[in-house]
N, C-alpha and C positions, 0 to 999 in steps of 0.2 A: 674472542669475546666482543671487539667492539664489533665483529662482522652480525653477531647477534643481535646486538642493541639497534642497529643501523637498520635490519631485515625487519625488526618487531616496529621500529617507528614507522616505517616506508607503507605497512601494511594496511592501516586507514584508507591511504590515498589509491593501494594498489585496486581496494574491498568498493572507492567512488567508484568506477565506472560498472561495476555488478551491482551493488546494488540499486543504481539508477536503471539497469536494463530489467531487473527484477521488478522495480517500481511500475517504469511502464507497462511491463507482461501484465503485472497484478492489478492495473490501473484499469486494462483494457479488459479483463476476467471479471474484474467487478463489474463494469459498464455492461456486460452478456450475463452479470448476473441480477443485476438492477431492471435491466427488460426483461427479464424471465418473470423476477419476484414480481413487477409493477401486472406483468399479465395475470398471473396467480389470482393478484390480491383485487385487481378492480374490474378484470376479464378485460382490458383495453394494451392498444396495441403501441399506443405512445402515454408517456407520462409527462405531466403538467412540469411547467417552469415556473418561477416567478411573474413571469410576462406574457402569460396566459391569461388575458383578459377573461373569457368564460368561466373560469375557474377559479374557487373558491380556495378562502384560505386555509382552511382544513383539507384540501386536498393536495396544497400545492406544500403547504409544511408536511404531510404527511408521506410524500413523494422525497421532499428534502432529506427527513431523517434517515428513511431506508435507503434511501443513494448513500449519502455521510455514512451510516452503519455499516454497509457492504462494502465502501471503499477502507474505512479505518480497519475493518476485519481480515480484508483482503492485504492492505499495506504491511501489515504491521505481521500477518503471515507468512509474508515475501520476507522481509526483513528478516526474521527468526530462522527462517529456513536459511537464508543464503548465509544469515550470523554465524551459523551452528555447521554449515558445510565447510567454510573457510576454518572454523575451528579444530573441524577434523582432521582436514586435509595440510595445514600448519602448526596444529596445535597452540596458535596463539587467538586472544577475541578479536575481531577486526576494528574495531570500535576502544580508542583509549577512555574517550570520559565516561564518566555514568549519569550525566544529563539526557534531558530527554531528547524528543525528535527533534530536527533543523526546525 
C-alpha cells in the first residue's frame, strides 16, 4: 500500500516533463496556425505586433486576440490530451490540485 501512495504522489512530477513537451508542440501548432488564420482573415503574409508603427490599433489588438485565442485553444488541448492519456495508461489524474493553470 504505501508502494501505491508513493507511485500516485511521484506522478505530478513524473506528468512535468510531458506536459511541458506537449506545451511546446502545441505552442509551435498554434504559431502555424495563427499564420494560416492572419492570411485567411487580412490576405497578408505577416501579422502586426505591438511595435508596428504603420499599424493601427484595431489591427494590431485584432491580431493580439486571434494569436491569444489559438494559443489558449491549443494549450489547454495539449493539456487534456496528455491529462487523459497518462489517466489511461495509470489510471491515476496527473494533476493532485483542482486549481487552475501555473
Amino acid at each position: 500500500m504505501a508502494k501505491s501512495k508513493k507511485g500516485k504522489a511521484g506522478l505530478p512530477l513524473v506528468y512535468k516533463p510531458v506536459g511541458f513537451a506537449l506545451g511546446w508542440a502545441s505552442g509551435a501548432l498554434a504559431g502555424i496556425a495563427f499564420r494560416k488564420a492572419w492570411k485567411a482573415i487580412r490576405h497578408e503574409d505577416d501579422a502586426p505586433d505591438a511595435l508596428d508603427q504603420d499599424r493601427g490599433w484595431g489591427e494590431i489588438l485584432l491580431a493580439a486576440a486571434v494569436q491569444g485565442a489559438l494559443f489558449a485553444v491549443a494549450r489547454s488541448a495539449a493539456d487534456r490530451a496528455g491529462a487523459k492519456a497518462i489517466e489511461r495508461s495509470t489510471g491515476t489524474w496527473p494533476v493532485t490540485s483542482k486549481g487552475g493553470r501555473d
